[in-house]
Structures are given as structure tokens and as C-alpha cells.
C-alpha positions in Angstrom: 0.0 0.0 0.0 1.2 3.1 -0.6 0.6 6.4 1.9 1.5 9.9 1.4 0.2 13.0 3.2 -0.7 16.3 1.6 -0.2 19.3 3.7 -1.6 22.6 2.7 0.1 25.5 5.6 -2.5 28.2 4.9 -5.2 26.1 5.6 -3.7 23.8 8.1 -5.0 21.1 6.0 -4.0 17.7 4.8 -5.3 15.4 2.4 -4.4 12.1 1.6 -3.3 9.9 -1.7 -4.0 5.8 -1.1 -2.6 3.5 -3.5 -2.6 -0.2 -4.1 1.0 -0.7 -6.0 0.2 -4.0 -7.3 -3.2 -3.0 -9.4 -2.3 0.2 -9.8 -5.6 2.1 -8.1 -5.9 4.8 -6.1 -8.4 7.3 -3.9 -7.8 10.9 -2.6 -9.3 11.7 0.4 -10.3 15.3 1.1 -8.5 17.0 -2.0 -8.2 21.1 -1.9 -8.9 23.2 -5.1 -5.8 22.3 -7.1 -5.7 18.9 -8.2 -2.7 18.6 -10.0 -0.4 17.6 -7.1 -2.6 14.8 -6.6 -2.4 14.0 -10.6 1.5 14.3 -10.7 2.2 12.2 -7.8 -0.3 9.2 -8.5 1.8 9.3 -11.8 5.3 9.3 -10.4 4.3 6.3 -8.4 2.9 4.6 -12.0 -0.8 5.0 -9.9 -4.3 5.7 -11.3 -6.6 7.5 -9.7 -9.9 5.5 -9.5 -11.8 6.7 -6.6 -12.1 10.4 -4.9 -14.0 11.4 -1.8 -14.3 13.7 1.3 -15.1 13.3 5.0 -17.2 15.5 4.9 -18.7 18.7 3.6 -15.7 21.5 4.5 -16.7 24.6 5.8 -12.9 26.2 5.9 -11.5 25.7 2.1 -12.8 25.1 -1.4 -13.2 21.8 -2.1 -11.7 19.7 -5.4 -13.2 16.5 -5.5 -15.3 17.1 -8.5 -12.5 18.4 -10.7 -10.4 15.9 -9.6 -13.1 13.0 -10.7 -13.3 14.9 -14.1 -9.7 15.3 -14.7 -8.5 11.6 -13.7 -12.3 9.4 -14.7 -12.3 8.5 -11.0 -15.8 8.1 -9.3 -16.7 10.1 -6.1 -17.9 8.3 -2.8 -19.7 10.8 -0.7 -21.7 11.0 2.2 -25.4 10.1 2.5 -25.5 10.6 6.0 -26.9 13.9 7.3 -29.7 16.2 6.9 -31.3 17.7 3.6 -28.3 20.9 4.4 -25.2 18.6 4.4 -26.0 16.5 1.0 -24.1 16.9 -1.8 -26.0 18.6 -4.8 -24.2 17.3 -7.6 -24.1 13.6 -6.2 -26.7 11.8 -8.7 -25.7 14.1 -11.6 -21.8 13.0 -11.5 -22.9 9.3 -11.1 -21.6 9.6 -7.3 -21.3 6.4 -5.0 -23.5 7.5 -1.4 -22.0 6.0 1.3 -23.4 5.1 4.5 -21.9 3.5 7.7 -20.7 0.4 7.0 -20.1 0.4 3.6 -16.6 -0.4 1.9 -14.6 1.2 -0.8 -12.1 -1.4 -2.5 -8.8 0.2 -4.0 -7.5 -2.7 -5.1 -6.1 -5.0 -2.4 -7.0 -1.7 -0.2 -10.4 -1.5 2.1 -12.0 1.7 3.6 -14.6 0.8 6.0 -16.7 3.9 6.4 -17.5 4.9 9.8 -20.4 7.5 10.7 -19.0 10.1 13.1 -20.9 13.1 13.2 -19.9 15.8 15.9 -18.1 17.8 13.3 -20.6 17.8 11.5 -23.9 15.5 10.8 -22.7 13.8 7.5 -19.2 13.0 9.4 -17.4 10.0 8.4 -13.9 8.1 9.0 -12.2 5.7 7.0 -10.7 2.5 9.0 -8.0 1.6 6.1 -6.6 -1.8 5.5 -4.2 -3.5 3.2 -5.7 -6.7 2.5 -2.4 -8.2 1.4 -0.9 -7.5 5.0 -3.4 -8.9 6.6 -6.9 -8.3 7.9 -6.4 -6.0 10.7 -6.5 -2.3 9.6 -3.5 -0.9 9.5 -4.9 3.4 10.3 -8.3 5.7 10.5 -8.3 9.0 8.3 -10.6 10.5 11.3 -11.2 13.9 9.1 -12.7 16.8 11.3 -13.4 14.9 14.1 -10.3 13.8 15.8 -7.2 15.8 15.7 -4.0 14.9 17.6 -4.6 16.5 20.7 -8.2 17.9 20.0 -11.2 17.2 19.0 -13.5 18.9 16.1 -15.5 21.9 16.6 -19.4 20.9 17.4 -21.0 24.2 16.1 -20.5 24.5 12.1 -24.2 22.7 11.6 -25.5 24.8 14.4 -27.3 23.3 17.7 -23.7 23.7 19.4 -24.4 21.8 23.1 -26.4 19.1 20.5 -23.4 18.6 18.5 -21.1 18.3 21.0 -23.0 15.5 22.8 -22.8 13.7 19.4 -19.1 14.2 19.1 -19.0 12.3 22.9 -21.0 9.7 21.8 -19.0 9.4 18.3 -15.6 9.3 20.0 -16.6 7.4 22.9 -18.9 4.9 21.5 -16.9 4.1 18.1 -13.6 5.8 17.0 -12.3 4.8 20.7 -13.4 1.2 20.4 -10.7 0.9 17.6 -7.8 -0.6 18.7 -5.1 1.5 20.7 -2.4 0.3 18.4 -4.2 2.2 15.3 -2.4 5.6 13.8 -5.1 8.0 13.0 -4.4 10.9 10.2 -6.6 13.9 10.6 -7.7 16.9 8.5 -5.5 19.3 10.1 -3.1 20.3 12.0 -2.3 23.1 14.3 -3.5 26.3 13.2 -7.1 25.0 11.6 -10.3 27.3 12.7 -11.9 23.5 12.7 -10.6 23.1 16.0 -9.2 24.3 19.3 -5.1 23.3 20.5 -4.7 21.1 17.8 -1.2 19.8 17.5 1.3 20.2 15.0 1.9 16.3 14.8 1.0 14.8 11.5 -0.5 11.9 12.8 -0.8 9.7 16.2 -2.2 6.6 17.8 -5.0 6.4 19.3 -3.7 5.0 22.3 -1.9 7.9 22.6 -4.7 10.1 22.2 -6.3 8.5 25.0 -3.4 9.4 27.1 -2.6 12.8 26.1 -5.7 14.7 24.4 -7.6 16.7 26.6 -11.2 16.2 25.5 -10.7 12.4 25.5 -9.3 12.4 29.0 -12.9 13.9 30.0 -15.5 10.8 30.7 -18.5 12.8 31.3 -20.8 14.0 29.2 -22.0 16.9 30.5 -18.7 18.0 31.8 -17.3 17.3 27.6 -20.0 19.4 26.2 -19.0 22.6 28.7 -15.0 21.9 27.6 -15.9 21.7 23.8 -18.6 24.6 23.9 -16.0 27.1 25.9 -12.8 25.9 23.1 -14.8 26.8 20.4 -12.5 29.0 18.0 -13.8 31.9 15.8 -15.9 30.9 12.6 -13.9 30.2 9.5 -14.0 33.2 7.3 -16.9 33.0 4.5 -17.6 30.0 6.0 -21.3 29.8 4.3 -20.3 30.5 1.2 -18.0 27.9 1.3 -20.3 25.4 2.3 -22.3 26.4 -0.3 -19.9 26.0 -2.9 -18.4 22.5 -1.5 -22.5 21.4 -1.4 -23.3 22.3 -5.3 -19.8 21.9 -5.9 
């Protein structure tokens, strides 16, 4: 399998390129408005890119999912999960695969189990990612906007703050932590993001070590989470509707 991390500074934002080296397919995961790093290095590595998709909807940059589908003939998995607000527009039009929890995108010998883990936002997911040829325990979770190293994601971008955070407990306590320990997790961002408060400048962890180290996760109550996440919540990205807007018709 092969794993590289895009890392955009003025957004404090990564993105990811998956590839299986012995069929040649690939996904990008969360892609920013210019696509043609992602097109250059899937080609230095002799890679195709088959498959595109997103976490969720962003809210801080301009996505480039859909350009990327129409520049390389890959086909977009999005997220079905969520309100009428957090759908994607353009979805049926571009022949779009709608994912729900549970469901599994094959990349080759690769598997992405999607998760569901709203908090964030409500059409939230995670991808648990596995190389099939190493064995069948996965091997990381790209946890998007809702685990950071050493934070946790903002609950207020959909609205219903206190709501949204209780979600975010129940996502992180109830499934992302029920992972194993051992598993590295690769977020959306990195220090600096408005998407949430103290994230760390680390490019990816464990999630054993999140347990011992991050802040929110160290809080077991529910009540007493909701007051920590509400109080950290950062100022609202800039254009932030608009954007949403945008990344929704896309």
C-alpha cells in the first residue's frame, strides 16, 4: 500500500493519496482546489486515480473533488449521511457512489470501511483503512474533522452547538475509541485549523496515545465534555457559508 500525506500550511490542511502498487488504483481523500499535485504524484508512483471522496462537507477551504473526478475518470464516494443541508448537490448528476456507515470502498487489495462520526458535522465519516495483502487487521483511520491529535473537532458549524457536542462524545466514545489502541489516525488538520481548538502540530498519532494525552478524550462525562468543547470553540472560519455552499453544489 502506498501512503502519502498532503499538507496545505495556509489552511492547516491535509489530504491524503491511497494507492494499491500491485493493481495500480488509487483514492484521494479530502482533495483542496488544485488537483494537479494529486495527478503528478499518482503518476510518479505509475498510480491511477480511481476513486475520490471527502469526509465531509468543508466549511474552511474550497473543495476539489469534483474536478479531480473529471480530470483523472475516477468516481466520487460521498456521504449520504446527514440532513437535507449537508447533501451533496451534484451527487446523482456525477454518477456519485453514497455511502453510508458500514459500507466499503475497495482500492485494489486496499479497504475503507466507512465509519459514521458526526460531531463535526452531521454527514461526518472516517475511513478505517486496510491493506488486504498485510493482513486483515487495519493498519490506520483517516478520522477527518473529528479527531485531531490533541483535539477534537469543533461541534457548532451545523449549528445546535451543546447538541453537536453530545454527538461528538457519543461518536468518539462509543466508536472511534473502540478501535484498537495500536491504530495511527491521520486527521484533517493540523495546528492552526479554525476546525478546531489546540490542535497539535503532529502529523498523525495513535489512538492509544490520544487516550493518554488529548484533553477532551481524558474527559468521561458527558455533560462536563460538552461545557469543555462549547468554551474551546475557535472563531468561525471566514466565508464559512459560502463555502459550504460551494463545496454542497460543488
Amino acid at each position: 500500500m502506498y501512503l502519502r500525506q498532503f499538507y496545505d500550511p495556509s489552511l492547516a490542511q491535509a489530504s491524503y493519496l491511497i494507492g494499491c502498487q500491485a493493481t495500480g488504483d488509487a483514492i484521494v481523500v479530502d482533495p483542496t482546489r488544485d488537483v494537479q499535485p494529486y495527478l503528478s504524484a499518482a503518476a510518479s508512483e505509475g498510480l491511477r486515480i480511481t476513486h475520490v471522496t471527502e469526509t465531509h462537507i468543508h466549511a474552511d477551504f474550497v473543495s476539489g473533488s469534483r474536478e479531480l473526478a473529471a480530470a483523472s475518470g475516477a468516481t466520487m464516494y460521498l456521504s449520504a449521511e446527514g440532513g437535507p443541508e449537508w447533501q451533496y448537490a451534484f451527487a446523482v448528476e456525477d454518477g456519485a457512489r453514497l455511502l453510508r456507515d458500514g459500507d466499503r470502498i475497495h482500492v485494489g487489495n486496499v479497504l475503507l470501511e466507512v465509519m459514521h462520526t458526526p460531531g463535526h458535522t452531521i454527514d461526518g465519516m472516517s475511513l478505517v483503512v486496510t491493506d488486504k495483502r498485510r493482513g486483515a487487521e487495519p493498519w490506520f483511520v483517516l478520522t477527518g474533522d473529528t479527531l485531531f491529535v490533541g483535539a477534537v473537532g469543533r461541534p457548532d458549524l451545523a449549528g445546535r452547538e451543546r447538541e453537536m457536542a453530545g454527538i461528538l462524545f457519543d461518536t468518539l466514545r462509543y466508536r472511534i475509541l473502540t478501535l484498537p489502541d495500536t491504530l495511527e489516525i491521520f486527521p484533517g488538520h493540523q495546528a492552526g485549523s479554525v476546525c478546531g481548538a489546540g490542535l497539535s502540530g503532529k502529523p498523525s498519532s495513535t489512538l492509544g496515545f490520544e487516550k493518554r494525552w488529548n484533553p477532551a478524550l481524558a474527559i468521561d462525562d458527558r455533560e462536563k465534555f460538552i461545557e469543555y468543547v462549547v468554551r474551546e470553540i475557535p472563531v468561525r472560519p471566514a466565508n464559512m457559508d459560502q463555502i459550504v455552499a460551494a463545496n454542497s453544489a460543488g
